[in-house]
Backbone as XML, in Angstrom:
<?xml version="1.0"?>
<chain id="A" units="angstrom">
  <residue number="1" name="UNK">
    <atom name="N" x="24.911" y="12.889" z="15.251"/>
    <atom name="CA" x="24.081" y="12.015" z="14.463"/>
    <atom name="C" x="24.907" y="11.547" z="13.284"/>
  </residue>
  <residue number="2" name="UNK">
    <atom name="N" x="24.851" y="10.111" z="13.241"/>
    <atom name="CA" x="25.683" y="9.463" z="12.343"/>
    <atom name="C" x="24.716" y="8.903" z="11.363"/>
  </residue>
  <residue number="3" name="UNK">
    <atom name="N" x="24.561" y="8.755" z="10.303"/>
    <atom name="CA" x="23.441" y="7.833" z="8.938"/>
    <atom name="C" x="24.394" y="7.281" z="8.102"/>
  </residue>
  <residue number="4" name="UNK">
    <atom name="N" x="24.349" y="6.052" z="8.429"/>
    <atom name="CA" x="25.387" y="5.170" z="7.576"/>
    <atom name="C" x="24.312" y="3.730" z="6.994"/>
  </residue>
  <residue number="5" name="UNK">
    <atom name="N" x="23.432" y="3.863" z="6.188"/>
    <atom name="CA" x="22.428" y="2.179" z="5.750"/>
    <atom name="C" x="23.546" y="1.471" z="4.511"/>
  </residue>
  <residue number="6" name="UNK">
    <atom name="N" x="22.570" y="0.431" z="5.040"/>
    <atom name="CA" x="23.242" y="-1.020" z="4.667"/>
    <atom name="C" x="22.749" y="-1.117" z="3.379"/>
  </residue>
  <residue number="7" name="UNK">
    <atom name="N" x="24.093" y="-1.376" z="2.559"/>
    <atom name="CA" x="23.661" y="-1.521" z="1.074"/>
    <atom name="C" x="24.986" y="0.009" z="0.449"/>
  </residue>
  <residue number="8" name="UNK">
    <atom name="N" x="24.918" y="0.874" z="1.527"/>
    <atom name="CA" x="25.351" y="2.318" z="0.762"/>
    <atom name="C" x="27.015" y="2.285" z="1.178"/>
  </residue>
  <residue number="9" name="UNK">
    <atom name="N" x="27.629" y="2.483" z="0.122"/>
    <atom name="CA" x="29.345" y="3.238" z="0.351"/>
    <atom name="C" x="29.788" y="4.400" z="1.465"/>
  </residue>
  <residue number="10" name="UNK">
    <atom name="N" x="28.659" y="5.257" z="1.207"/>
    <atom name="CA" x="28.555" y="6.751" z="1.899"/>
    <atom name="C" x="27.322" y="6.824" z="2.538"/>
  </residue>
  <residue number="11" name="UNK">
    <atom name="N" x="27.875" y="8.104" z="3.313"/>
    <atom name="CA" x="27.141" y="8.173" z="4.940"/>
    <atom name="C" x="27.159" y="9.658" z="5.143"/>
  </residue>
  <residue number="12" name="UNK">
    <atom name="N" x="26.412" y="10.309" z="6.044"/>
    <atom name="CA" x="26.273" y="11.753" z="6.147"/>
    <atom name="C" x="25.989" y="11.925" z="7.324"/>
  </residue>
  <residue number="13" name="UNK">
    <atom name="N" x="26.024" y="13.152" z="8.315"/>
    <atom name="CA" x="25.775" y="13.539" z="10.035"/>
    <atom name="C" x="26.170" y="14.937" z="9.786"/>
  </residue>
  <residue number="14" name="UNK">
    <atom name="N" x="25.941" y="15.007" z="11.843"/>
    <atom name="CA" x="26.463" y="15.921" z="12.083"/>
    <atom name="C" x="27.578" y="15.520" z="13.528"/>
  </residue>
  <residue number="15" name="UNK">
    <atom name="N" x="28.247" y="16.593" z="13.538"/>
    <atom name="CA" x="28.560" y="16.330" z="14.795"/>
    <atom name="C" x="28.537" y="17.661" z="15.700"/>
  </residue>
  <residue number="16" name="UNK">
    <atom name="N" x="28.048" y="17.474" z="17.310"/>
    <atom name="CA" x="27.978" y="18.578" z="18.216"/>
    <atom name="C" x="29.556" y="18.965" z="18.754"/>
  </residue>
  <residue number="17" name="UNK">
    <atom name="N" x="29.675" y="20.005" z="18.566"/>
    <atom name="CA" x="31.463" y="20.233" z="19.239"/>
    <atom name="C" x="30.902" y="21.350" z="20.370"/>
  </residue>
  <residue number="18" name="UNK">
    <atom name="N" x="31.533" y="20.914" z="21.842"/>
    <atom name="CA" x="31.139" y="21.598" z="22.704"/>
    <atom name="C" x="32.211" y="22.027" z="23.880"/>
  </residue>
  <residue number="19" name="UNK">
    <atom name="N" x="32.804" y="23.419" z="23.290"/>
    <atom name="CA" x="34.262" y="23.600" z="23.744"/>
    <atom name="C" x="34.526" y="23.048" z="24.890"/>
  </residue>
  <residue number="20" name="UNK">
    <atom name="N" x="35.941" y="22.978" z="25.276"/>
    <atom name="CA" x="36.062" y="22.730" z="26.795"/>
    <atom name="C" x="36.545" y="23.953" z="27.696"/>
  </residue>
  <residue number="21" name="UNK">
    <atom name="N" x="36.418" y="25.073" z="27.090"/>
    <atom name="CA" x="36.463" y="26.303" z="27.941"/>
    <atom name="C" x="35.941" y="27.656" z="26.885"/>
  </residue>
  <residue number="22" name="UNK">
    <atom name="N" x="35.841" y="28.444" z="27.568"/>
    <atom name="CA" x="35.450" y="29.524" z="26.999"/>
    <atom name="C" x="36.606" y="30.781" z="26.857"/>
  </residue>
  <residue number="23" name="UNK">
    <atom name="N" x="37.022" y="31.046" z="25.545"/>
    <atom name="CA" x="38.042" y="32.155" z="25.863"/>
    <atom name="C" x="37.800" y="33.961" z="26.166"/>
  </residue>
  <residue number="24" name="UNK">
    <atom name="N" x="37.882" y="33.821" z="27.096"/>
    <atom name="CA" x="37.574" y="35.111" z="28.018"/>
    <atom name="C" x="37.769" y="36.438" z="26.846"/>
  </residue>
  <residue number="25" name="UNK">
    <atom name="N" x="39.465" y="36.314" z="26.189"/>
    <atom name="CA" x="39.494" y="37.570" z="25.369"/>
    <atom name="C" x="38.917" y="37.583" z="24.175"/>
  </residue>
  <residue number="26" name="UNK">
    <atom name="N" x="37.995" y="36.323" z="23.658"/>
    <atom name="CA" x="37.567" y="36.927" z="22.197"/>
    <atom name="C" x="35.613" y="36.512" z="22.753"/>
  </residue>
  <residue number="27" name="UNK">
    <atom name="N" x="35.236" y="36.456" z="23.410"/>
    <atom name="CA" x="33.639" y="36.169" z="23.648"/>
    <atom name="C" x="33.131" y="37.209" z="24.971"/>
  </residue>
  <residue number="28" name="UNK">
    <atom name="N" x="32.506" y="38.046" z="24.702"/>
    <atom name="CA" x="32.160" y="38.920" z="26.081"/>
    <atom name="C" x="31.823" y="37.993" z="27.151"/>
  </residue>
  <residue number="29" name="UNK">
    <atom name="N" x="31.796" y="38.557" z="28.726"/>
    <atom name="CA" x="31.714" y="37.771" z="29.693"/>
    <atom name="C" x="30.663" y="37.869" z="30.049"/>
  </residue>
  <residue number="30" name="UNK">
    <atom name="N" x="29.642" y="38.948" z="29.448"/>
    <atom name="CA" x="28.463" y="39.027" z="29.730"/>
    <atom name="C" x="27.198" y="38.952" z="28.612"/>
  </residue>
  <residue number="31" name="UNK">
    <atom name="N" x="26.346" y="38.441" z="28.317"/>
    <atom name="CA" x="25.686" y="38.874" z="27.009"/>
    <atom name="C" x="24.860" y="40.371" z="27.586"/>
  </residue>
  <residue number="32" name="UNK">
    <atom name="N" x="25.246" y="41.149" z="26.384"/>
    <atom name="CA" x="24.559" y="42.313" z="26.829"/>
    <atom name="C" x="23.120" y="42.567" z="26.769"/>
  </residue>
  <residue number="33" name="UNK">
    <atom name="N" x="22.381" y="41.594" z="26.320"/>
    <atom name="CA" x="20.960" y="41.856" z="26.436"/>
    <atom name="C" x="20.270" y="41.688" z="27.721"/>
  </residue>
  <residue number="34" name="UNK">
    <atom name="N" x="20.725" y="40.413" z="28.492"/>
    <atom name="CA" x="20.417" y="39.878" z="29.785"/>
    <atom name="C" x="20.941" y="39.857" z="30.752"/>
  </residue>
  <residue number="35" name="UNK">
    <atom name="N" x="22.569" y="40.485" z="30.728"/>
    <atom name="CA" x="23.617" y="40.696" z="31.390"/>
    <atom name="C" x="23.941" y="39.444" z="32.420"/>
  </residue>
  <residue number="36" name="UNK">
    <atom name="N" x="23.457" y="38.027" z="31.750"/>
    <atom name="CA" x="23.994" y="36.908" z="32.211"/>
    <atom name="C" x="25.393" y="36.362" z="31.360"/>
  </residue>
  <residue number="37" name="UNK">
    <atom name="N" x="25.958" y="35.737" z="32.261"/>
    <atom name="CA" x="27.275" y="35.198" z="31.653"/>
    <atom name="C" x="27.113" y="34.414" z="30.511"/>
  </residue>
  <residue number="38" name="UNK">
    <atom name="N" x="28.007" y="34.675" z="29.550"/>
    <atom name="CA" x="28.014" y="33.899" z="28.053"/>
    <atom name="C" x="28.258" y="32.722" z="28.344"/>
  </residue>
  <residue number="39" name="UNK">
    <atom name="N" x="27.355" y="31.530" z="28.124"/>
    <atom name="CA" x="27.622" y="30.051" z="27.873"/>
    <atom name="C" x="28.581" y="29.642" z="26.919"/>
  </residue>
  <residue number="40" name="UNK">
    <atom name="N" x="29.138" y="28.582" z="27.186"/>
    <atom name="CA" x="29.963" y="27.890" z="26.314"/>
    <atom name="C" x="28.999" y="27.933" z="25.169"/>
  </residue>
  <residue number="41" name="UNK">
    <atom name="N" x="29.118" y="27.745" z="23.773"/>
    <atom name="CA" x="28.778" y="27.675" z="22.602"/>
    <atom name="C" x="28.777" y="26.303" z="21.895"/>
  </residue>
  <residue number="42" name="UNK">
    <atom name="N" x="27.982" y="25.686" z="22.030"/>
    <atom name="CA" x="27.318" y="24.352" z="21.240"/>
    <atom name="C" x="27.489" y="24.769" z="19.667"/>
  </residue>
  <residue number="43" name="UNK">
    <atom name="N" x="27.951" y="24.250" z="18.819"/>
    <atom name="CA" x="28.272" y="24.290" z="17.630"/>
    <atom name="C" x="28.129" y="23.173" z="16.452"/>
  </residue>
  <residue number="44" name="UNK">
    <atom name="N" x="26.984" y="22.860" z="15.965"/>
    <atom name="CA" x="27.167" y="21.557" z="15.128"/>
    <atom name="C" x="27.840" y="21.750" z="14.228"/>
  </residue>
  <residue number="45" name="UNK">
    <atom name="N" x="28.793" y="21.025" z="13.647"/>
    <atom name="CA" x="29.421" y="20.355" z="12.483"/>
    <atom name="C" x="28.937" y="19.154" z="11.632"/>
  </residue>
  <residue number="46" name="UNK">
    <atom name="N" x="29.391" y="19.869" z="10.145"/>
    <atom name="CA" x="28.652" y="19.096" z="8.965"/>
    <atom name="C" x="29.637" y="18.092" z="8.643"/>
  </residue>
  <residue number="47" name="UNK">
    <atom name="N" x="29.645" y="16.985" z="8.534"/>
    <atom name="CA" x="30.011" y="15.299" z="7.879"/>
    <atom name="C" x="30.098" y="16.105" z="6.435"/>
  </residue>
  <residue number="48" name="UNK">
    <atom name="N" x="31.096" y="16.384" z="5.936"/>
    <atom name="CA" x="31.169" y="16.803" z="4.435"/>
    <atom name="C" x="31.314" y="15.521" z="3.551"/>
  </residue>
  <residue number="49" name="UNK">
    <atom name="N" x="31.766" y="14.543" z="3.859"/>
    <atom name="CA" x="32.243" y="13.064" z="3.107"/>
    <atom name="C" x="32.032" y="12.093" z="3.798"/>
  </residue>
  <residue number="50" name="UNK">
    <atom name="N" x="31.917" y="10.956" z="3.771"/>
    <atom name="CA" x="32.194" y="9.611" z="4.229"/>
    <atom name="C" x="32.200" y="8.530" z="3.497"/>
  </residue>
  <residue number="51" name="UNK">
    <atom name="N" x="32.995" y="7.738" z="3.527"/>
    <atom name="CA" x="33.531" y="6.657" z="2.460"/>
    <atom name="C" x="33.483" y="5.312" z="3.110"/>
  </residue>
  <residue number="52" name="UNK">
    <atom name="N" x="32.651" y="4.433" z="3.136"/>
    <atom name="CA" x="32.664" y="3.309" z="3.867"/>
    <atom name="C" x="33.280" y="1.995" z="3.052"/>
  </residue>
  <residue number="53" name="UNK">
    <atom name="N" x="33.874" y="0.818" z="3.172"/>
    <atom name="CA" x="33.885" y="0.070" z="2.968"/>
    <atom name="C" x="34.904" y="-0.973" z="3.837"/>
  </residue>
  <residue number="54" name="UNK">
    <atom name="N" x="34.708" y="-2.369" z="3.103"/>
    <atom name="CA" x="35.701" y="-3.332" z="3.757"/>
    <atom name="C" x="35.297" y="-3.243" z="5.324"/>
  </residue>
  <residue number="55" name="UNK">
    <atom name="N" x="33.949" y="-3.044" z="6.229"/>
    <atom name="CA" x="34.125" y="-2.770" z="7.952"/>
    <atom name="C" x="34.474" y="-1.104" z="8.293"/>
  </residue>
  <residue number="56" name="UNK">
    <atom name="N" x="35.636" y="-0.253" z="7.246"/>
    <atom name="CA" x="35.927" y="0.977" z="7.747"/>
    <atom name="C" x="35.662" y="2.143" z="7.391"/>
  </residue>
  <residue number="57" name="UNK">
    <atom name="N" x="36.048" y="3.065" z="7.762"/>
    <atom name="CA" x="35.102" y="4.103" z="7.147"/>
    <atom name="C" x="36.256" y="5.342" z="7.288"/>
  </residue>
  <residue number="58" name="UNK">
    <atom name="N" x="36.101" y="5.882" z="5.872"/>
    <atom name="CA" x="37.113" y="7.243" z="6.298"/>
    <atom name="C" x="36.073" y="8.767" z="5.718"/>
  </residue>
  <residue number="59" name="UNK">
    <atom name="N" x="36.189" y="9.606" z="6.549"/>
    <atom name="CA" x="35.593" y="11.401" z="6.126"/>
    <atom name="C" x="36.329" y="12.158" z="6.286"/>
  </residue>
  <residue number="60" name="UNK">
    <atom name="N" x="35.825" y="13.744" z="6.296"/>
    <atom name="CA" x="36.232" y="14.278" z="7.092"/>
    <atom name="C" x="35.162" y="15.467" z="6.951"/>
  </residue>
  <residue number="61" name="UNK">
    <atom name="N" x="35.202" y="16.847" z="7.913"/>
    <atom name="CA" x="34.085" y="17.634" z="8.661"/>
    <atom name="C" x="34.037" y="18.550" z="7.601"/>
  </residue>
  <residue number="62" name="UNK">
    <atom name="N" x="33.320" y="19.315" z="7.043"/>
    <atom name="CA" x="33.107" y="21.143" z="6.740"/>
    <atom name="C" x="34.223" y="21.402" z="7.632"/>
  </residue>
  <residue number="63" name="UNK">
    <atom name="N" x="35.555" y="22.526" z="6.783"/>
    <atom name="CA" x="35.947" y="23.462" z="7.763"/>
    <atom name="C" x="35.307" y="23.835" z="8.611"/>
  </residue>
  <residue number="64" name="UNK">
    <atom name="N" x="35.771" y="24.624" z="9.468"/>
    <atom name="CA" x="34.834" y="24.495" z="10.965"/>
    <atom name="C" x="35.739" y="25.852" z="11.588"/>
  </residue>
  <residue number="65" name="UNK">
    <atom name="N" x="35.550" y="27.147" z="12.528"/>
    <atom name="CA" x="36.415" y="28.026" z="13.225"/>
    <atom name="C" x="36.237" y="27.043" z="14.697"/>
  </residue>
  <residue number="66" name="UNK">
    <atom name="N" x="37.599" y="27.136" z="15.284"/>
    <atom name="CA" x="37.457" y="26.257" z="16.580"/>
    <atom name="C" x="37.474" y="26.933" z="17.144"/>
  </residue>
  <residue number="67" name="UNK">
    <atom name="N" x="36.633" y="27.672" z="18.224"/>
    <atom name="CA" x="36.415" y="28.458" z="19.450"/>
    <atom name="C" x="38.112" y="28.548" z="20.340"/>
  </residue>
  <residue number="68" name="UNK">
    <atom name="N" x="38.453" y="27.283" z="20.584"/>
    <atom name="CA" x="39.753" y="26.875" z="21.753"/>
    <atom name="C" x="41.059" y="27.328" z="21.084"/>
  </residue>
  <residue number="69" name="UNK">
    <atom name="N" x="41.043" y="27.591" z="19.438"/>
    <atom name="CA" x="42.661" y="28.243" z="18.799"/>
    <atom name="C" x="41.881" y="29.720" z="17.681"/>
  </residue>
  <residue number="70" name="UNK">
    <atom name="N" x="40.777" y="29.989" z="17.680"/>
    <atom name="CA" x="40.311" y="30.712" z="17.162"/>
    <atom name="C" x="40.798" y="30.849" z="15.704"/>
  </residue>
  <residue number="71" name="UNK">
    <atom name="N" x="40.883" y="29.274" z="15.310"/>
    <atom name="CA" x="41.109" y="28.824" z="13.739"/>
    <atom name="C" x="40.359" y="28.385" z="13.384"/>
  </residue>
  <residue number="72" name="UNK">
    <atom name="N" x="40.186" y="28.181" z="11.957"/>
    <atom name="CA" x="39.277" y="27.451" z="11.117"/>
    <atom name="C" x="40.651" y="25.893" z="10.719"/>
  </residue>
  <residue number="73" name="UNK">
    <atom name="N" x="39.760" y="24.856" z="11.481"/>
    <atom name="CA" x="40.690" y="23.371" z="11.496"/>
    <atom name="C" x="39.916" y="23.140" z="9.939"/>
  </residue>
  <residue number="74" name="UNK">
    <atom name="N" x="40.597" y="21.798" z="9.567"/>
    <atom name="CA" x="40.073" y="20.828" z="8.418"/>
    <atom name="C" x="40.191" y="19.498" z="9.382"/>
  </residue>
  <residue number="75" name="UNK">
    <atom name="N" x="39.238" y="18.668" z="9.540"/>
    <atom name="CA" x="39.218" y="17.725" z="10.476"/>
    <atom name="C" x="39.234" y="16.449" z="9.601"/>
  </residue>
  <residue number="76" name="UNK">
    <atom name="N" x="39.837" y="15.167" z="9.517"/>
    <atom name="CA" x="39.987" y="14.417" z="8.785"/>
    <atom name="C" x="39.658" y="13.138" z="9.918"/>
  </residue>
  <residue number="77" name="UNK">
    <atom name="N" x="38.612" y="11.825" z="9.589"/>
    <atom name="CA" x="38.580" y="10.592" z="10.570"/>
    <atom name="C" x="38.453" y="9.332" z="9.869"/>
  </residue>
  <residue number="78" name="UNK">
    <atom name="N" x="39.134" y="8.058" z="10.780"/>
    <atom name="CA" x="38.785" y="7.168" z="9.963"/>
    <atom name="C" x="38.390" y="6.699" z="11.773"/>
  </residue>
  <residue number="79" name="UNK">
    <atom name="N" x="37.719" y="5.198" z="10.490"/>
    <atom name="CA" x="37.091" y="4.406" z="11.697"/>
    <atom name="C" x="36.733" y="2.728" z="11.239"/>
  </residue>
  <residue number="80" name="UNK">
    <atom name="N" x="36.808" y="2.124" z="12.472"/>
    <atom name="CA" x="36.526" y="0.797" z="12.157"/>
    <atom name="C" x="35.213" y="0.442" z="12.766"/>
  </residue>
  <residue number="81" name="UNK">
    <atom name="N" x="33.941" y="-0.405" z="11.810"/>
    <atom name="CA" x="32.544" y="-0.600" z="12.226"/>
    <atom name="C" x="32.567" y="-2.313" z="12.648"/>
  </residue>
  <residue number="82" name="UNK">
    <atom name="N" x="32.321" y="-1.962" z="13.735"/>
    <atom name="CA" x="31.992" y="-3.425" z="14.976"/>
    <atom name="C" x="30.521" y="-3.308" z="15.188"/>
  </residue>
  <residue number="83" name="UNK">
    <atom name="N" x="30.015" y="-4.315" z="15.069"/>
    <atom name="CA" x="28.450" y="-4.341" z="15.027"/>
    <atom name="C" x="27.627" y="-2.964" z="15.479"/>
  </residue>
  <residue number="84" name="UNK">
    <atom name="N" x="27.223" y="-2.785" z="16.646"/>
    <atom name="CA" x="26.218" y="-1.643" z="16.437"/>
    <atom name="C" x="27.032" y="-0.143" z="16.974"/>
  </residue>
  <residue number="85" name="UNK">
    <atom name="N" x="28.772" y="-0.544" z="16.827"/>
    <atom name="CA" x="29.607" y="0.785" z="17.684"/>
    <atom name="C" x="30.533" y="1.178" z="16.226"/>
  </residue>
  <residue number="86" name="UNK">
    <atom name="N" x="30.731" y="2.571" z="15.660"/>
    <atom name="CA" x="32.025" y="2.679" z="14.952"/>
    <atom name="C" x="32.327" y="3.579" z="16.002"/>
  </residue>
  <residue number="87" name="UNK">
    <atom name="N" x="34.229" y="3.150" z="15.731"/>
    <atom name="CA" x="34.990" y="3.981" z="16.787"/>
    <atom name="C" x="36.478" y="4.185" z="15.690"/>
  </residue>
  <residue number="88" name="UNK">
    <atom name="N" x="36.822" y="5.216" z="16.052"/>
    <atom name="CA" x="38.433" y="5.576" z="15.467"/>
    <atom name="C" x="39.223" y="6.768" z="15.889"/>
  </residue>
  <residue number="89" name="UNK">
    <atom name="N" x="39.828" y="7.278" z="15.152"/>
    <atom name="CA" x="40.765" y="8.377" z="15.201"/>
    <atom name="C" x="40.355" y="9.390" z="13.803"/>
  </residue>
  <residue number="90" name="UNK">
    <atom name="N" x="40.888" y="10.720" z="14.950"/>
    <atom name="CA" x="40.428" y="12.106" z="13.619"/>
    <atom name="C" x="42.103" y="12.689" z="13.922"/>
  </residue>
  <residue number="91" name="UNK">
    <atom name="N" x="42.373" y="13.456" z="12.905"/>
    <atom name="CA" x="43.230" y="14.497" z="12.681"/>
    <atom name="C" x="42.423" y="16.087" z="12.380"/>
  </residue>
  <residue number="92" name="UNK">
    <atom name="N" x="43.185" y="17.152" z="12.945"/>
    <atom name="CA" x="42.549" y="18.522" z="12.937"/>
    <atom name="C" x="43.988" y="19.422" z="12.604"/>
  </residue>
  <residue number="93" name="UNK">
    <atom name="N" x="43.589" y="19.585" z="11.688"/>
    <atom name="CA" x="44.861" y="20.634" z="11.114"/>
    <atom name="C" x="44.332" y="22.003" z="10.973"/>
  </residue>
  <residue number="94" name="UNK">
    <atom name="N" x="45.048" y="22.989" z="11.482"/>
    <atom name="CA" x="44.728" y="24.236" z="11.231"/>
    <atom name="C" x="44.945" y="24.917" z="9.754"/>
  </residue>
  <residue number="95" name="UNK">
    <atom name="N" x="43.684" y="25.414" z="9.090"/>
    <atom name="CA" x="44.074" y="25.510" z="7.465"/>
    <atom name="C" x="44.804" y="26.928" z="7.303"/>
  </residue>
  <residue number="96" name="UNK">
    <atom name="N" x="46.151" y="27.847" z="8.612"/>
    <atom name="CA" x="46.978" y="28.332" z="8.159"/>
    <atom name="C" x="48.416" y="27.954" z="8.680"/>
  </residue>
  <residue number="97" name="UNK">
    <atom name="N" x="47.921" y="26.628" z="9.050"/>
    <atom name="CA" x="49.157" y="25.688" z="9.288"/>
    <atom name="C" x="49.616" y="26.259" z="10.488"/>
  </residue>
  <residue number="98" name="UNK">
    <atom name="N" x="49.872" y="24.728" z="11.211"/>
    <atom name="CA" x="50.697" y="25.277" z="12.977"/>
    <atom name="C" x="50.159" y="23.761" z="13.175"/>
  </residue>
  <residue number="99" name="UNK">
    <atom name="N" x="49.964" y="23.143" z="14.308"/>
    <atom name="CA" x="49.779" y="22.125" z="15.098"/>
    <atom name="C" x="49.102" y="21.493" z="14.678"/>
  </residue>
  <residue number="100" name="UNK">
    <atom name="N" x="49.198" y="20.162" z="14.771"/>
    <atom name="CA" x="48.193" y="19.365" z="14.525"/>
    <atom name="C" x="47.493" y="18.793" z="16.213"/>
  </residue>
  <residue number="101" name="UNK">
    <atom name="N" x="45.876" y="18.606" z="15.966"/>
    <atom name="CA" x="45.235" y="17.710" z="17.200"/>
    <atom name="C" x="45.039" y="16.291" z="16.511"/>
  </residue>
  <residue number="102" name="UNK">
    <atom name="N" x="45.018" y="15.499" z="17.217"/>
    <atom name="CA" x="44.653" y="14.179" z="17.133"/>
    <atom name="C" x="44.029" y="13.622" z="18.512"/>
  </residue>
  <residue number="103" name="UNK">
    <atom name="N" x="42.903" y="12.990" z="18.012"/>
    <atom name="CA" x="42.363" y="12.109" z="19.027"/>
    <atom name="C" x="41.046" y="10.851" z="18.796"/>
  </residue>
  <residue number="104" name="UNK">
    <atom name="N" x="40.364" y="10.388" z="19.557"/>
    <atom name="CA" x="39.539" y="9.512" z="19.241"/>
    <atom name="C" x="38.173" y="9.685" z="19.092"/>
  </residue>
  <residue number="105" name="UNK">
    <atom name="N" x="37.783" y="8.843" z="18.231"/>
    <atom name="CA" x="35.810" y="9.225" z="18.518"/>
    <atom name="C" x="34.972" y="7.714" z="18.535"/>
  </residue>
  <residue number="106" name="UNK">
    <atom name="N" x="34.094" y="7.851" z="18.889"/>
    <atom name="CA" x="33.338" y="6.585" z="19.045"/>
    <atom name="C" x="31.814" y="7.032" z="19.167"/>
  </residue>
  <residue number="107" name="UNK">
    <atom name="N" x="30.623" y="6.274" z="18.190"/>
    <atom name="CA" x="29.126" y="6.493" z="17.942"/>
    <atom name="C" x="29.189" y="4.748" z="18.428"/>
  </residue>
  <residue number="108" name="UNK">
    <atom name="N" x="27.529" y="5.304" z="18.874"/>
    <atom name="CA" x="26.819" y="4.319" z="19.125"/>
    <atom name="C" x="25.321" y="3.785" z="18.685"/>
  </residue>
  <residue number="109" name="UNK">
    <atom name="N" x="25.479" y="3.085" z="17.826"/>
    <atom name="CA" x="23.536" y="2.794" z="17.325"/>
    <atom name="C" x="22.882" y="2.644" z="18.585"/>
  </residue>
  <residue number="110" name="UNK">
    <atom name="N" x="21.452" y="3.663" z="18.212"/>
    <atom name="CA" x="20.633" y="3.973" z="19.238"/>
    <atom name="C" x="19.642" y="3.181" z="19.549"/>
  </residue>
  <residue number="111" name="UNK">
    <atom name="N" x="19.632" y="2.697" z="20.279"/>
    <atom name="CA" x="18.487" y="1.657" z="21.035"/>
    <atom name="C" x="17.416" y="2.641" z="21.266"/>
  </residue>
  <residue number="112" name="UNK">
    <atom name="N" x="16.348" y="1.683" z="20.062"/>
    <atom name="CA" x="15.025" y="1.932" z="20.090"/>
    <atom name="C" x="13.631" y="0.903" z="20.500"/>
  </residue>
</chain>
C-alpha cells in the first residue's frame, strides 16, 4: 500500500516482503504446535520517508531483518510517477556492510 495525494511532497505505506525461500537452518521445519510445515513468512515493511517532487519520488524502508541473508538491510528507492503507475529502482545494503541488492519496483493505482 502506497498513499501519495495530490497537493502533498510526502507519502507513507507499507510494503509486503514475501521471501523467495525459506532457510531450513535458522526457521524449524515444523511448527511445533501443529506439527505442520513452517510457511514462508509474510512480513510487512514500514515506508519510513518519501519525498516527492518534479514527477519523482525518492524513500527509503524501516530497517528491516531479511529472512534470505539473516541481516537487518537499510533499503533506499527512487521512482518516476507516470499517470496512475510509479515504477523505479531500490538499493538494500546490509547495515554490517557486505553486498549490496539492487532491483526494481513498480505500484499500481487501484481501480475502483
Amino acid at each position: 500500500m502506497f498513499r501519495l495525494e495530490a497537493g502533498a511532497d510526502t507519502a507513507y505505506g507499507d510494503v509486503v516482503m514475501i521471501p523467495r525461500q525459506r532457510r531450513e537452518s535458522r526457521l524449524p521445519v515444523q511448527d511445533p504446535s501443529t506439527g505442520l510445515p513452517t510457511p514462508r513468512t509474510v512480513e510487512v515493511l514500514t515506508i519510513a520517508f518519501v519525498r516527492a517532487t518534479d514527477g519523482g519520488l525518492t524513500g527509503r524502508l524501516t530497517p528491516y531483518r531479511d529472512p534470505e541473508c539473516d541481516c537487518v538491510l537499510d533499503t533506499r528507492f527512487q521512482g518516476r510517477i507516470r499517470k496512475d503507475v510509479i515504477e523505479g529502482t531500490y538499493t538494500s545494503t546490509p547495515a554490517a556492510g557486505g553486498p549490496t541488492q539492487n532491483g526494481t519496483w513498480k505500484v499500481a493505482r487501484k481501480k475502483t
